[in-house]
C-alpha positions as CSV (number, residue, x, y, z in Angstrom):
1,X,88.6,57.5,102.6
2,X,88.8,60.1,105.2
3,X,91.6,62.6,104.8
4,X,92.0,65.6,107.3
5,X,93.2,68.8,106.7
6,X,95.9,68.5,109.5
7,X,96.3,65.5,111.8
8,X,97.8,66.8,115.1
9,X,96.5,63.2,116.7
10,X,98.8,60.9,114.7
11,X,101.7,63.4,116.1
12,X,101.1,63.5,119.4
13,X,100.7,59.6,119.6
14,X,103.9,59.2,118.0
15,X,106.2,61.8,120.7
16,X,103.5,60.7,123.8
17,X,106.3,59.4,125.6
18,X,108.7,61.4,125.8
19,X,106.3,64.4,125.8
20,X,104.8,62.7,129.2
21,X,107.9,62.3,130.9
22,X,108.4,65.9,130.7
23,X,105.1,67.2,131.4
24,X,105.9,65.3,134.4
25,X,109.0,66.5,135.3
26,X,107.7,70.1,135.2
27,X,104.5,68.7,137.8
28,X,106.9,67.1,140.1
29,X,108.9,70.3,140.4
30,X,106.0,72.8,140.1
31,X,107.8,75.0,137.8
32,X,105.1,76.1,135.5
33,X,106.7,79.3,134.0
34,X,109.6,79.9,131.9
35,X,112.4,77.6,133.6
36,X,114.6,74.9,132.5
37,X,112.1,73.5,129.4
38,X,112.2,77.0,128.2
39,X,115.7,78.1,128.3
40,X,116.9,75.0,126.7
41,X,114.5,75.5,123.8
42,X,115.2,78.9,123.1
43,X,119.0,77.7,122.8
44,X,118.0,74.7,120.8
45,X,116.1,76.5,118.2
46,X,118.4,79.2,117.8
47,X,120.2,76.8,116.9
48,X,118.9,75.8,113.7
49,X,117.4,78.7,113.2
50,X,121.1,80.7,113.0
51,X,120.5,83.7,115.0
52,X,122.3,85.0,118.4
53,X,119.3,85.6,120.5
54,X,116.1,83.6,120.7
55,X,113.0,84.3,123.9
56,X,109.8,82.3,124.2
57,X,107.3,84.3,124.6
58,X,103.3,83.5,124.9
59,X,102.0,83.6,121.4
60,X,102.8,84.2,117.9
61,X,100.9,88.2,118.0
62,X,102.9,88.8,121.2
63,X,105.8,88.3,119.8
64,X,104.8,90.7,116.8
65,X,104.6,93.3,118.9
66,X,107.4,92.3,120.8
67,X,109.4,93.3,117.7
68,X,108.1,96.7,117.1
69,X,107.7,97.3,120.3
70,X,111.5,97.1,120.9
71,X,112.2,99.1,118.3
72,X,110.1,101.6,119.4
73,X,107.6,102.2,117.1
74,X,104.7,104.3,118.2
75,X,101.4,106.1,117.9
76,X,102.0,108.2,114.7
77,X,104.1,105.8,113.1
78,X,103.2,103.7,109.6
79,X,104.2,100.3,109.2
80,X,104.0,98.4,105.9
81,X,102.1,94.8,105.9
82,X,101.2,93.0,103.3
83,X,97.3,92.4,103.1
84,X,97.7,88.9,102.2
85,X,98.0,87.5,105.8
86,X,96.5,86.6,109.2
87,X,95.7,89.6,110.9
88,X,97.7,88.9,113.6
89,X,100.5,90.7,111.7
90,X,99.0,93.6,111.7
91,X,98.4,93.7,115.6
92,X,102.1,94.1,115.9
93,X,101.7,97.6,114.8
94,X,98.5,98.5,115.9
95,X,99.2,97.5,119.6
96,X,102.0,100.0,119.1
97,X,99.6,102.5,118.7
98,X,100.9,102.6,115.0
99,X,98.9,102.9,111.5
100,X,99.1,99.8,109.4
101,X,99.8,100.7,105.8
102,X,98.6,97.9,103.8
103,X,100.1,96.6,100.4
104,X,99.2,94.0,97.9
105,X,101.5,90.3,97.4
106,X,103.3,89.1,94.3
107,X,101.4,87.0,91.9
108,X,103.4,84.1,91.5
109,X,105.5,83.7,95.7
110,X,101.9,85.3,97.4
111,X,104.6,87.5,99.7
112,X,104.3,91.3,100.1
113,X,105.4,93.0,96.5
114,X,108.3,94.8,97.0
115,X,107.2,97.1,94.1
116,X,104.2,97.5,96.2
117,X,106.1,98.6,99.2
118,X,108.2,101.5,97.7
119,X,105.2,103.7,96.8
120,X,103.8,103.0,100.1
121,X,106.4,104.5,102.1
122,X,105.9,108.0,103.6
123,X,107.5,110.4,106.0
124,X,105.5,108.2,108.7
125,X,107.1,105.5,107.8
126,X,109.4,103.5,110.3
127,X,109.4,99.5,109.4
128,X,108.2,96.8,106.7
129,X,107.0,93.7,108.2
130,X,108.2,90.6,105.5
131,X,105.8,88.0,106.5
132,X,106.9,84.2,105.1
133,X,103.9,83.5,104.0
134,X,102.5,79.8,103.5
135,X,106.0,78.5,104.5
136,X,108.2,80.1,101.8
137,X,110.7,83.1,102.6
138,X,109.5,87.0,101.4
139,X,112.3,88.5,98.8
140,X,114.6,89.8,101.1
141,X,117.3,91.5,99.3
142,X,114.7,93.6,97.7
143,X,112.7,94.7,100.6
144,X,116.5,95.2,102.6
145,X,117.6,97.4,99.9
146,X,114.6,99.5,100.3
147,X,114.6,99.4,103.7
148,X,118.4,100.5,104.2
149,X,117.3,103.0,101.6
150,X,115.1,105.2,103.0
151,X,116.5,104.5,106.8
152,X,113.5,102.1,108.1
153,X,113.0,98.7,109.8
154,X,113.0,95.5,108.1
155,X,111.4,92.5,110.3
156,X,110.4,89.1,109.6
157,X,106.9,87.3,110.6
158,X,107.9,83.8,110.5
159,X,104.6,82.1,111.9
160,X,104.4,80.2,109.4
161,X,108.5,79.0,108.2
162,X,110.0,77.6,110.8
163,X,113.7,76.4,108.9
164,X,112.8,77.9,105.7
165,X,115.3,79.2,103.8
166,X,116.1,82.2,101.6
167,X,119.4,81.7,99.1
168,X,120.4,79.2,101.6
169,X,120.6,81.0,104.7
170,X,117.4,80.4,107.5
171,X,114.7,82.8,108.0
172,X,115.0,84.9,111.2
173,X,117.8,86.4,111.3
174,X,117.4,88.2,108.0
175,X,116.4,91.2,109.2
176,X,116.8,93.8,112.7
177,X,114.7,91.1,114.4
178,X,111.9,88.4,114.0
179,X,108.8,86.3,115.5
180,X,107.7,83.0,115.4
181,X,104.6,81.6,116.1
182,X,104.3,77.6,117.8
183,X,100.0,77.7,117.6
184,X,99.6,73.8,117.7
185,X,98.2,73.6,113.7
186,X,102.0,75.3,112.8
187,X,104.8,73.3,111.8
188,X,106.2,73.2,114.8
189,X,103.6,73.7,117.0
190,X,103.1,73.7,121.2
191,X,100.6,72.2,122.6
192,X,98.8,75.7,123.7
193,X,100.3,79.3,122.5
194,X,103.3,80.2,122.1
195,X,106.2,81.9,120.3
196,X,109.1,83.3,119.9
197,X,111.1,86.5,119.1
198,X,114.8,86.3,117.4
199,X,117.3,88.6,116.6
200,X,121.3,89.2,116.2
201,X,121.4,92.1,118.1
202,X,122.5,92.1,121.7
203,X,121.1,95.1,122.6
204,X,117.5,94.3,120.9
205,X,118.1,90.8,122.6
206,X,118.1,92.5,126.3
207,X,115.1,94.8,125.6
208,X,113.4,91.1,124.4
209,X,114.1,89.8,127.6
210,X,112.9,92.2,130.1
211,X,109.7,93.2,127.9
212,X,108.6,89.7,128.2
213,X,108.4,89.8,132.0
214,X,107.0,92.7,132.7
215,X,110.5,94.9,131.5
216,X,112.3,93.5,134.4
217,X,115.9,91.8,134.5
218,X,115.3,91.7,138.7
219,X,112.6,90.7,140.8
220,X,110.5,94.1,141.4
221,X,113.1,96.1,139.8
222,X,111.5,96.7,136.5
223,X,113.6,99.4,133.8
224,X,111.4,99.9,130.9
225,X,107.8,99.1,129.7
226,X,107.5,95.4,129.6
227,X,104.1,93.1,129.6
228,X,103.7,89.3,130.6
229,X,105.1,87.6,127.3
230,X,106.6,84.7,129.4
231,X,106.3,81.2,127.6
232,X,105.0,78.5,129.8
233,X,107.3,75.7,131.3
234,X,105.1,73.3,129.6
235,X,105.0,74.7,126.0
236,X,109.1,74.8,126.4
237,X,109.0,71.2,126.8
238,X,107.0,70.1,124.3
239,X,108.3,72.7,121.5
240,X,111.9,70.9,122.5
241,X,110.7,67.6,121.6
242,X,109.4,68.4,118.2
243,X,112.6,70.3,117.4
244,X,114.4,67.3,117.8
245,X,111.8,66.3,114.6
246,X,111.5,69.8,112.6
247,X,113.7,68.8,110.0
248,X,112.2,65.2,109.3
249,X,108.8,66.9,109.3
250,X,109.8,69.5,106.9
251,X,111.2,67.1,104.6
252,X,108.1,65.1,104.8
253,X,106.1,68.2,104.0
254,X,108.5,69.3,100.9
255,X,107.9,65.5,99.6
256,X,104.1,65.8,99.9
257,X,104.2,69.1,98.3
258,X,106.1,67.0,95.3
259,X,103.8,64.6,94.9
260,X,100.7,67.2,95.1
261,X,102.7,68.8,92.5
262,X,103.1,65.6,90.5
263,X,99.6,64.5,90.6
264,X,98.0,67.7,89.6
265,X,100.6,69.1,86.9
266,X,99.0,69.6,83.4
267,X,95.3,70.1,85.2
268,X,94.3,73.5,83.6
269,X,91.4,74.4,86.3
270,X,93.9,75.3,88.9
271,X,97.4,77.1,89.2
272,X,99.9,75.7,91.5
273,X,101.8,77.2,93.9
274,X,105.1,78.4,93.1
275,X,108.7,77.9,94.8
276,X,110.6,80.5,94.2
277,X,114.0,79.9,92.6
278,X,115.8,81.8,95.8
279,X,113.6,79.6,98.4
280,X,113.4,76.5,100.4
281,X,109.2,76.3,100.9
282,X,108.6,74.5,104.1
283,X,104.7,74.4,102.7
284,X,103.1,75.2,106.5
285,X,100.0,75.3,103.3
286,X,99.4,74.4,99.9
287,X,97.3,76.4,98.5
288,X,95.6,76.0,95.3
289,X,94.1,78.7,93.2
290,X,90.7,78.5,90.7
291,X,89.4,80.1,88.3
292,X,86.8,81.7,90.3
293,X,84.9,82.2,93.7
294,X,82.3,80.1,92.4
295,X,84.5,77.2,91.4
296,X,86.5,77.9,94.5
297,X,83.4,77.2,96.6
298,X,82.2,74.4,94.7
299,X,85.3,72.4,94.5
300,X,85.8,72.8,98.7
301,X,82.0,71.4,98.6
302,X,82.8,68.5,96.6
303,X,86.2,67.4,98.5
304,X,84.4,68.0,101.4
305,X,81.2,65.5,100.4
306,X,84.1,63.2,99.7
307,X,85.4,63.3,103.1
308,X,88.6,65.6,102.3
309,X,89.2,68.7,105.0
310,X,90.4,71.4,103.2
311,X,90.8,75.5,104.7
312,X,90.8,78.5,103.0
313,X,93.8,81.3,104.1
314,X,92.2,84.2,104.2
315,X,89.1,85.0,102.9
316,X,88.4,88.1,104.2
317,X,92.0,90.4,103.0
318,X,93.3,92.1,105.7
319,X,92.7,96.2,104.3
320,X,88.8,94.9,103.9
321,X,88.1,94.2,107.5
322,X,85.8,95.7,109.3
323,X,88.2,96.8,112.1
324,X,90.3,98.5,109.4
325,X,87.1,100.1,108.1
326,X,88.8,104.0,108.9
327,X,92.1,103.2,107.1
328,X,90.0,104.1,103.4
329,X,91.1,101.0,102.0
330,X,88.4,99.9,99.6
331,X,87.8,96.4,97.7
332,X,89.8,96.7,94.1
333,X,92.5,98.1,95.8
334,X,94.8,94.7,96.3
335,X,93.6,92.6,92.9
336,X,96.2,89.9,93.6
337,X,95.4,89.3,97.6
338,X,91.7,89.6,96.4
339,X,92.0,86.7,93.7
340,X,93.8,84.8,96.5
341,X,91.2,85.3,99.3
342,X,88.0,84.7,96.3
343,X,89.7,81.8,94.6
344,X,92.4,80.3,97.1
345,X,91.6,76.7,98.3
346,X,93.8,74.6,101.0
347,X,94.5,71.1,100.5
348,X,95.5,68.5,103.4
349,X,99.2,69.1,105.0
350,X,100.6,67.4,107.9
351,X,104.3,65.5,108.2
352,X,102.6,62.1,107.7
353,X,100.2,62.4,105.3
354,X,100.5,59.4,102.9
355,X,100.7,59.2,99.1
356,X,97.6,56.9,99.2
357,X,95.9,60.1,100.8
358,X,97.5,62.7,98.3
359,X,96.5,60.5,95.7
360,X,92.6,60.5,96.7
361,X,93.2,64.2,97.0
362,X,94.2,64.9,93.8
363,X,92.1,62.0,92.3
364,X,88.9,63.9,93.5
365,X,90.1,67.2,92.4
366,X,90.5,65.6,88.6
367,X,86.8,64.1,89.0
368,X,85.6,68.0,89.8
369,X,87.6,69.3,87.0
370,X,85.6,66.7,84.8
371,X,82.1,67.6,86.0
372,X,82.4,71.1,86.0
């Protein structure tokens, strides 16, 4: 059996339709560029995201710095980022001109430790970036107190939790603003980049608007610093006909997470992931953790021989890479992100992945544990 690690095909076949019919529309019209498709998302899925204000914008990073941008952080500045994530996170700050200031994640949700983040703070100091990692929510209420504590910003990098949930309330509008990212692997994904900044503020909201295209509200008339952020007509269109499907998707990836969780409960050799008692994981991942890099590397050999895709998010920690080198951080520093990026293993997670497939999965991971 042949089981991918996402399955984007099966998707596309099953929304071709409609997605064709407006791909056309948008042809017919030439109107390749923000527009109709675009507006109507960005209503849509503020929506069910419950926030005020919600821009496309062209990608996931863009709108990263989109956030701090608008807040106005600047060379100088420190921002606090967890290590344990994609480095796009950390462009946010840096094409501010700003110093990331990295901090290890929690053993048990994989999120930025908020007893991590205190010690980290420093005159320089002017926002914490919560990043819902994996698909389940940051904790919140700790890194808000802190935040409101020593007078900085608290934003959210939801890339990867679209309609997650922290104590019942959505991600995005949990903190002065937030980004989204729609790369086509994400759970709700365009079909090209794209993303999206949110926030409840109206006067963050405006800045949103005219940094995306090229800080202009009028043609040629342009009142602050802006940059082309503009989401394409065509990424609007398809983004709103996958909304219309975010929450049967998200279900269907909660169930599979279930049964993952089912089929692999008891098996000593790994730890599963854990949903924390304040969060509704949308599982964008399910990541596995081994005992070791070696058995880590082994097992994604094995499931691999057998036909299983699996990924690994993120090998290389964020305060180890190379471009970071001058920032002094040195391996030893972050043990949890380490053991994550040494001994973390993805396993297969799309909407429609079938038990039949989870159960191979999981039937092939047993069959390692027994040989080794």
């Amino acid at each position: 059996m042949k089981v991918p690690f996402v399955d984007l095909k099966s998707q596309y076949i099953s929304i071709k339709e409609e997605v064709n019919i407006a791909i056309n529309d948008i042809l017919e019209n030439t109107s390749y560029v923000l527009g109709k498709y675009v507006s109507n998302f960005e209503t849509e899925f503020a929506k069910i995201q419950d926030v005020k204000h919600c821009y496309g914008v062209s990608s996931g990073t863009d709108g990263n710095h989109s956030v701090l941008w608008a807040l106005g952080i600047k060379q100088g500045d420190e921002v606090i980022i967890p290590a344990n994530t994609f480095i796009a996170t950390a462009w946010g700050a840096t094409l501010c001109g700003a110093k990331p200031v990295f901090v290890d994640c929690h053993p048990e949700s994989y999120n930025i430790n908020p007893d991590k983040v205190e010690s980290a703070i420093t005159p320089k100091t002017k926002a914490i970036v919560a990043v819902h990692l994996y698909g389940q929510p940051a904790d919140m209420d700790r890194l808000r107190e802190i935040a409101g504590r020593h007078k900085i910003y608290l934003v959210e990098d939801c890339a990867q939790a679209h309609i997650s949930e922290y104590k019942g309330k959505k991600v995005g509008g949990l903190a002065a603003a937030s980004s989204f990212s729609f790369y086509p692997g994400k759970n709700l994904g365009a079909y090209g980049e794209a993303g999206a900044v949110c926030t409840n503020d109206d006067e963050l909201a405006a800045r949103f608007k005219m940094m995306r295209d090229h800080g202009s509200h009028e043609k040629y008339k342009h009142m602050i610093f802006g940059h082309n952020y503009r989401m394409e007509s065509i990424q609007g269109a398809v983004l709103g006909i996958k909304l219309k499907y975010i929450q049967k998707w998200t279900e269907q990836r909660r169930n599979a997470a279930r049964l993952y969780n089912e089929y692999l409960g008891g098996l000593e050799s790994v730890v599963l992931p854990k949903e924390m008692e304040y969060a509704k994981h949308v599982y964008h991942l399910f990541i596995l953790r081994l005992r070791s890099n070696e058995a880590r590397n082994k097992l994604q050999a094995y499931l691999t021989e057998k036909g299983i895709g699996t990924g690994l998010h993120y090998p290389i920690p964020l305060h180890v890479q190379p471009c970071f080198e001058g920032l002094g951080y040195r391996k030893g520093g972050m043990p949890v992100t380490e053991e994550l990026a040494e001994c973390g293993i993805s396993l297969p997670m799309f909407p429609n992945i079938t038990e039949e497939q989870i159960a191979y999965v999981c039937e092939s991971i047993k069959e390692f544990s027994m040989k080794n």
